[in-house]
C-alpha positions in Angstrom: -4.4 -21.0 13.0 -3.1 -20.2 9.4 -1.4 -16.6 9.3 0.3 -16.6 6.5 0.0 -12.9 4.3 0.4 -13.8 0.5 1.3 -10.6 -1.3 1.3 -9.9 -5.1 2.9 -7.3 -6.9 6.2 -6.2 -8.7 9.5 -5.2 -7.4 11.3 -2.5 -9.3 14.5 -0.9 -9.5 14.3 3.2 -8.3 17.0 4.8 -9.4 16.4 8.4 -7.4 17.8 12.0 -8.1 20.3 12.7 -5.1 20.1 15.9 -2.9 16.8 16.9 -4.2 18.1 17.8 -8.0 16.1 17.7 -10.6 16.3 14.8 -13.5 17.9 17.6 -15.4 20.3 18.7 -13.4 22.0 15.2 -12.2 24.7 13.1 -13.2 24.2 10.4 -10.8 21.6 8.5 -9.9 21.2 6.7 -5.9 20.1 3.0 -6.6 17.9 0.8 -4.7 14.7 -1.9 -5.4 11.1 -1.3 -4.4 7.3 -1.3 -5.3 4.2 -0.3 -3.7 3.6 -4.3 -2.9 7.5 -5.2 -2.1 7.1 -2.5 0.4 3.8 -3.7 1.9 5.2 -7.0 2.4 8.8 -5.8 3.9 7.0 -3.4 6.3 4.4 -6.5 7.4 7.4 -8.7 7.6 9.5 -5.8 9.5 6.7 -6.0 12.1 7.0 -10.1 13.0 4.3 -11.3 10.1 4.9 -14.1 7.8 5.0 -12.6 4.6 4.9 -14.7 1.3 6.0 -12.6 -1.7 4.6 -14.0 -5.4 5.8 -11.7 -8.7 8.1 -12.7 -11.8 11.4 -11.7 -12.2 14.0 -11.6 -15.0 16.4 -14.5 -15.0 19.3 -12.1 -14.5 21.3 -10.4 -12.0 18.7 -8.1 -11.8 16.1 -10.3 -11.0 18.8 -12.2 -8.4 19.2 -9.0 -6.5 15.7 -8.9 -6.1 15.6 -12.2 -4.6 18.0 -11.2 -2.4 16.9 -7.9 -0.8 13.1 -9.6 -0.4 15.1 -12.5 1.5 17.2 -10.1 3.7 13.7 -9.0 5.4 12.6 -12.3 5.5 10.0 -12.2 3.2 9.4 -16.2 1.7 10.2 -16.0 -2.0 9.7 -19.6 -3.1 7.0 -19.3 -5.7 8.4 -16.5 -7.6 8.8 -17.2 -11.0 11.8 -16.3 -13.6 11.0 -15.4 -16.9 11.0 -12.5 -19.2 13.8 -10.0 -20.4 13.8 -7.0 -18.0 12.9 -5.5 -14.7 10.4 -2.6 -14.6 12.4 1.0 -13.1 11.1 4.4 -12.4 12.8 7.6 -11.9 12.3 9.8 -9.2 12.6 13.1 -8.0 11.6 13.8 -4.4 9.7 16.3 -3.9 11.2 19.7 -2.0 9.7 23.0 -0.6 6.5 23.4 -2.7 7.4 21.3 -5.5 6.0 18.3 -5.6 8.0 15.0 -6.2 7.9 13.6 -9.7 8.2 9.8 -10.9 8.6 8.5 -14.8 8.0 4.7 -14.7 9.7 2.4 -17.4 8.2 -0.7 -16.6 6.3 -1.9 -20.4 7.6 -5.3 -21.1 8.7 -6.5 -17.6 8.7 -9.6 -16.7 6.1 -9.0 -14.3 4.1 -7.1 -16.7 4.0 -10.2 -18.9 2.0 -12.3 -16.8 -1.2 -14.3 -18.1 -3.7 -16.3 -15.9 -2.8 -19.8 -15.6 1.1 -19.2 -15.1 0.8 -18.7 -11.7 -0.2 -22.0 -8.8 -2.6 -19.8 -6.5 -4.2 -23.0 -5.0 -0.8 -24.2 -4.3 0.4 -21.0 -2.9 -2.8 -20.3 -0.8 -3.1 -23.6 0.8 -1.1 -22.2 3.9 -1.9 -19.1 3.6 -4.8 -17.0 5.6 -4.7 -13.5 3.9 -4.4 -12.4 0.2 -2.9 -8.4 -0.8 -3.3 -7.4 -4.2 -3.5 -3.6 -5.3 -4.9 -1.9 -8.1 -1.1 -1.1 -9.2 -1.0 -4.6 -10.3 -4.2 -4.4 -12.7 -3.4 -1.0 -14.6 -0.6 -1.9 -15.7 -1.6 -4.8 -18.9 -5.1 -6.2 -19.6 -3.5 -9.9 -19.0 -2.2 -8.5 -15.8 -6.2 -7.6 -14.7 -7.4 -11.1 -15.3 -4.5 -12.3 -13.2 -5.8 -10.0 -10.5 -9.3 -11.7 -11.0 -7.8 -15.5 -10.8 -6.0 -14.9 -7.9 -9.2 -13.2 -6.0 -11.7 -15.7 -7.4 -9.5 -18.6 -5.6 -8.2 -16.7 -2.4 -12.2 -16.3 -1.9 -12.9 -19.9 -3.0 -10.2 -21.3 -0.6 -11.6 -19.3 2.7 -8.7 -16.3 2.3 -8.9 -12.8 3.3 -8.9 -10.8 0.7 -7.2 -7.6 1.1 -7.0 -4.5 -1.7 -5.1 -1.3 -1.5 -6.9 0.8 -4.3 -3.6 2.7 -4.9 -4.8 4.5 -8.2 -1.7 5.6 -10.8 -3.0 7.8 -13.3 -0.6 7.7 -15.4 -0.5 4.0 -15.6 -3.9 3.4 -16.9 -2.6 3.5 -20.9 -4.6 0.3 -22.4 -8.1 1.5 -23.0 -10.3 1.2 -20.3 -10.4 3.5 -17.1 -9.9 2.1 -13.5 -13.1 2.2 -12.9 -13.8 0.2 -15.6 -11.8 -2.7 -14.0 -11.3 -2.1 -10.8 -15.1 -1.6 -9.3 -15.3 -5.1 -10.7 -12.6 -6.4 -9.1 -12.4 -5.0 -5.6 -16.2 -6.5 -4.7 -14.3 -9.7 -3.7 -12.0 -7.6 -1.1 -12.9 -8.0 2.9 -10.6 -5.4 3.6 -9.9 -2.1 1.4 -7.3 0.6 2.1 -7.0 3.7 0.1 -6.7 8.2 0.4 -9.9 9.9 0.6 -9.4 10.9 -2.8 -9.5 7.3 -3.9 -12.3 6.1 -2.7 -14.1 9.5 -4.0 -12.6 8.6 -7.5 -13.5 5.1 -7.7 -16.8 5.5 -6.0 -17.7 8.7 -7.5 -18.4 10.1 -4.4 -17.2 13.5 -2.8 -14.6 13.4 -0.1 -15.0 15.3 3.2 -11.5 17.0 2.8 -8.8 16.7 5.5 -7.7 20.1 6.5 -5.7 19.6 9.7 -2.9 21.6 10.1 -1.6 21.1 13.7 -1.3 17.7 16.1 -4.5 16.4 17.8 -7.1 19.2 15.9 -10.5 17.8 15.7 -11.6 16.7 12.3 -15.5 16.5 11.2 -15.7 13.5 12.3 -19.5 13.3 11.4 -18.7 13.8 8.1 -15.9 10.5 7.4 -19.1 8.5 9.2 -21.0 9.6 5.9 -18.3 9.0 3.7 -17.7 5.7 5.1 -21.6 4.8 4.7 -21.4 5.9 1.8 -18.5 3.6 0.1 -20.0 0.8 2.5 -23.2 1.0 0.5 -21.1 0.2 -2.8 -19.6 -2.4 -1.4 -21.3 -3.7 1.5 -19.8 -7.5 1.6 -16.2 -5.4 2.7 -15.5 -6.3 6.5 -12.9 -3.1 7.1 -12.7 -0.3 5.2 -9.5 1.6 6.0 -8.9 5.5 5.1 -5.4 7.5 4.9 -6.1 10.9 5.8 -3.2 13.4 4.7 -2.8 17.0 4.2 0.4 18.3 2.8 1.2 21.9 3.5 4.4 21.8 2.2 7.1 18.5 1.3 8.6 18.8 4.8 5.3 19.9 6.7 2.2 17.2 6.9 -1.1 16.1 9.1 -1.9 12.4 9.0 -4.7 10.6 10.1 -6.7 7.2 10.1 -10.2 5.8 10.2 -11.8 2.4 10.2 -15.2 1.6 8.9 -16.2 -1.9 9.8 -19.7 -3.5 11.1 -21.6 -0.2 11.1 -19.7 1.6 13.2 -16.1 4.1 12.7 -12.9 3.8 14.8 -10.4 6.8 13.9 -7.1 8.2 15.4 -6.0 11.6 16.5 -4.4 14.3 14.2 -0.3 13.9 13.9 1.6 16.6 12.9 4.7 15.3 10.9 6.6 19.0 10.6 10.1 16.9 9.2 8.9 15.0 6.4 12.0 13.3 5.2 11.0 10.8 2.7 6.8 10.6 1.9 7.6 7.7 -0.8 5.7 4.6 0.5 4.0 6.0 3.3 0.9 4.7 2.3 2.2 1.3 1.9 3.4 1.3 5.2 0.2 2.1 6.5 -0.9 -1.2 4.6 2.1 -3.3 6.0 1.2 -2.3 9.4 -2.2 -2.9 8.9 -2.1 -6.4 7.7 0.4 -7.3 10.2 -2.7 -5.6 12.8 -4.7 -7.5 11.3 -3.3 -10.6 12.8 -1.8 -9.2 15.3 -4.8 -7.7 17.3 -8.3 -8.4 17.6 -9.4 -4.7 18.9 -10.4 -2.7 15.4 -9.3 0.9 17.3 -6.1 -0.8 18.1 -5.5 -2.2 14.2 -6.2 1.5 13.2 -3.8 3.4 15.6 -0.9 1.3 15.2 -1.5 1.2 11.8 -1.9 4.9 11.4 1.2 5.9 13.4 3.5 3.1 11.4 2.5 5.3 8.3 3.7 8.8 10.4 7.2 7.0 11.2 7.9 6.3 7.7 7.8 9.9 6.8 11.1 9.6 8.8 12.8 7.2 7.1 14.5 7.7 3.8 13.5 5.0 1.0 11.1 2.6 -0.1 10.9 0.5 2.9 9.2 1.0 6.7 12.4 0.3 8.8 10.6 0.8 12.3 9.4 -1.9 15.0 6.8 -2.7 17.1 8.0 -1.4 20.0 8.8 2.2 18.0 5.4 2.4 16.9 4.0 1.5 20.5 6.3 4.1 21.7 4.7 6.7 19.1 1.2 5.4 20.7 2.0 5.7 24.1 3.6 9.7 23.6 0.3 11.1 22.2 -2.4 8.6 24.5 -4.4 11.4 26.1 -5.4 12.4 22.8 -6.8 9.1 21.3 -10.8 8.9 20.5 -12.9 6.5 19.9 -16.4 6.5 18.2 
C-alpha cells in the first residue's frame, strides 16, 4: 500500500534574536531554515514516514542549503524546482515572561511566492504518493499562489489522495485583497483531514470557541462543549473524515496546558490535560502536532491512538529549541506511557 506523504509549502531562512533580546537591542542574529510545512514534513519524516517535500527555491547558495538541511532528515527533494531570485526570511523574537514573541516576515518576491498553476507536475508527483499536506500559509501569501493550492487539491482528489489541510491562519499575511475566508472556505471543502487551534476554526467558520482554560496536568475540560464545537464545524464541512483540534492555554511564555481532540465519524476522541511548566521554544509546536499526526495517520489505525501520540509529539516540542520536532517514537511513547491512568476516551 502507497504511503507516501507529499507536502507543499516554503522553506525560509529565520534569522532569530539571541538570548531573548529584542530586534532593537541585538547585534547578532542566530541563523537557521524553516517553515510551517518544512517543519511538518521533518517532524513526519523524524518519526519513520516517507515524506516528499515540493516548493521552489532560488538557484543559489541559499536555495542549495535548503536542499541540503531537507535531505539531512531524509525528506525526498526531487521535484523541487529552482527558479526566482530570493528566499523568503522572517525575523523573530521569542517571546519571554509576559511578552509575547514577535515575527516580521520578508518573504514578497520569493521564489516560492512566484509560483503559477501549471509550473508544477502534481500528477507526476502524486502517482506514488497516498497523502497530500497543504496549509492555508501557502494560499495567503499571492493570489497565483491560491490557485496553485486549488490545482494541487483538485488532482490529489482526482488521483484517490488524502487530502490533508492545516488551516494555520497568518494575519498579517493576508495583504492582496480578499480575506481568508474568502479563499480558504473554498478551498479546504476538498480536505479529508483538517488541523487547526480552536480559534481557527471559530474564525474561519464563524463559529464561537468553547475556550481552553486548563491550568494544571490532567484537569477536566468541558468536554461536552468540544462535542458541539466539533458538530458544529462538521456541519460546514461534513465530507471531512478527521477533524483535529490543538487545544492551548498560555499562562505565561514558559508556563502552558495543551490538549487534543479528534472529530471523526460522529463521534470525539480527546486526550488528557498536559501541563508544559518549561516552555523552552513554542515556535512550530503546532506543526509538530501535524507531523506527528500524518505520520499517525499511517502509522496506526486506532483514531484515540492518532490523537494521543499526536498530541503529546506537540508537548515535547515545547522542549526543543528551533523550528524542527527532534524527538522519536519511542520518546513520545514514553510521554504516553508516564501519564496512562489519566487518558479518556469518549
Amino acid at each position: 500500500m502507497k504511503k507516501k506523504i507529499v507536502t507543499f509549502g516554503e522553506i525560509m531562512l529565520r534569522f532569530t534574536t539571541p538570548n531573548n533580546l529584542r530586534i532593537q537591542q541585538s547585534h547578532e542574529m542566530l541563523v537557521n531554515y524553516g517553515g510551517s510545512e518544512a517543519n511538518v514534513a521533518i517532524s513526519a519524516a523524524n518519526f519513520g514516514a516517507d515524506v516528499e517535500y515540493i516548493t521552489r527555491l532560488p538557484d543559489n547558495a541559499l536555495g542549495e542549503t535548503c536542499l541540503a538541511e531537507l535531505r539531512s532528515h531524509n525528506i525526498g527533494t526531487g521535484h523541487i524546482l529552482t527558479g526566482g531570485r530570493r528566499l523568503g526570511t522572517y525575523y523573530m523574537e521569542k517571546a519571554a515572561a509576559m511578552r509575547n514573541s514577535s515575527v516580521i516576515y520578508d518573504r514578497e518576491g520569493s521564489a516560492f511566492s512566484e509560483l503559477k498553476p501549471g509550473m508544477i507536475n502534481w500528477r507526476e508527483i502524486f502517482k506514488d504518493a497516498s497523502i497530500f499536506h497543504w496549509s492555508g500559509i501557502d494560499a495567503a501569501l499571492t493570489p497565483g499562489l491560491a490557485e496553485v493550492c486549488k490545482e494541487s487539491t483538485t488532482i490529489a482528489k482526482e488521483m484517490g489522495l488524502t487530502v490533508s489541510y492545516d488551516i494555520n491562519y497568518r494575519k498579517n499575511l493576508w495583504n492582496y485583497g480578499k480575506t481568508a475566508q474568502e479563499v480558504l472556505r473554498p478551498l479546504m471543502t476538498a480536505s479529508d483531514i483538517i488541523f487547526g487551534s480552536e480559534s481557527e476554526y471559530a474564525m474561519l467558520m464563524d463559529i464561537p470557541a468553547p475556550g481552553f482554560k486548563a491550568t494544571r496536568d490532567g484537569e477536566e475540560y468541558d468536554i461536552e462543549a468540544y462535542k458541539k464545537f466539533c458538530q458544529a464545524i462538521s456541519r460546514q464541512i461534513p465530507d471531512c473524515k478527521y477533524i483535529y483540534i490543538a487545544l492551548r492555554n498560555v499562562m505565561s511564555s514558559e508556563h502552558h496546558t495543551f490538549a487534543g481532540i479528534l472529530y471523526s465519524n460522529g463521534t470525539m476522541k480527546h486526550t488528557r490535560v498536559f501541563d508544559i511548566d518549561n516552555v523552552i521554544d513554542c515556535v512550530g509546536v503546532g506543526d509538530a502536532f501535524c507531523g506527528a499526526m500524518l505520520y499517525a495517520q499511517t502509522a496506526f489505525s486506532d483514531e484515540q491512538k492518532r490523537v494521543n501520540f499526536s498530541t503529546a509529539a506537540s508537548v515535547l516540542k515545547n522542549t526543543i529549541a528551533g523550528d524542527y520536532n527532534m524527538v522519536k517514537a519511542a520518546e513520545v511513547e514514553a510521554l504516553l506511557a508516564k501519564h496512562e491512568s489519566g487518558e479518556v476516551e469518549r
